[in-house]
Every structure is written in structure tokens, then in C-alpha cells.
Steps between C-alpha positions, in 0.01 A plus 500: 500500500560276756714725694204762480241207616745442797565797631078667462427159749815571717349873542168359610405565866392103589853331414561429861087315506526339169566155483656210287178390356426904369857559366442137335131654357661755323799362348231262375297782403773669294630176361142433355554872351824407387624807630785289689629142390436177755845548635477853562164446695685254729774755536291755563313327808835375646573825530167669643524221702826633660368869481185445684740306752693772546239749513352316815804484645566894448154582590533308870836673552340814445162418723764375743705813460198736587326291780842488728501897375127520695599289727786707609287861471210350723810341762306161514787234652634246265586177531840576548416729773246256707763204507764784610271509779455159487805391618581822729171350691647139498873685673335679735300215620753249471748763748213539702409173596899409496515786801224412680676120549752655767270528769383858466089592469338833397 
């Protein structure tokens, strides 16, 4: 039963939004029932705890993972690319004003 109680939250679309004080609700909830003993309800949100974790984490790769995938169809410069040019601005004004010291003018 527990197993089954797990795995029908685990399927739910919010993991990733719920929180500690939801996952404790429940377990509360379900104690109460008696459905699941005291333990297993502290069990159980120890490990929705580390679900939901990991669901955020998995759902910002993923955002991540599509947004540089725009990012790259669109050809919008990263940040990469504008401190490339960054510092190729820096060298080329650095040799210019290092040439201009020997005397000669434009």
C-alpha cells in the first residue's frame, strides 16, 4: 500500500512545486487514516522531499536545454560570444594605441 501511495504522488504533475510543508500534510493525512504508520509518513516525505528536488533540478536542465536550443535557431549572441568580442576589442585597441606611440599619425 505504501508503495502504491508513493508512486500515484510521484506520477503527479506538481512534484517539482510541492513543498515540505504539503508532502508533510499528507503523510499526516494518511497517518490519521492509518493507511501508513508514523515512520513510514516520515519516510515517505524524506523522500518526496528528494523527488521534488530533483524534479526542479531536471525541469531547469530541460528549460535550460530548450532556451540555448532558441537561442541558437534565432542566432542571438551569447555571453560567450560578446566577451569573445570583448577581449578582441580590448587587443585591437591595446595594439592600436601601442602603434600609434612610435611617432606615426593617421
Amino acid at each position: 500500500m505504501f508503495d502504491l501511495i508513493k508512486k500515484t504522488i510521484l506520477t503527479g504533475v506538481g512534484l517539482a512545486a510541492m513543498t515540505r510543508d504539503k508532502f508533510e500534510e499528507l503523510a499526516k493525512e494518511l497517518t490519521e487514516r492509518g493507511e501508513i504508520s508514523e515512520k513510514e509518513g516520515k519516510e515517505l516525505v524524506d523522500d518526496l522531499l528528494e523527488k521534488s528536488k530533483q524534479a526542479r533540478k531536471d525541469l531547469e536542465t530541460k528549460v535550460e536545454d530548450i532556451v540555448h536550443k532558441v537561442l541558437e535557431k534565432i542566432d542571438v549572441a551569447t555571453k560567450k560570444d560578446i566577451a569573445g568580442l570583448e577581449k578582441k576589442i580590448k587587443r585591437l585597441a591595446k595594439k592600436e594605441t601601442t602603434g600609434n606611440k612610435g611617432g606615426m599619425s593617421e
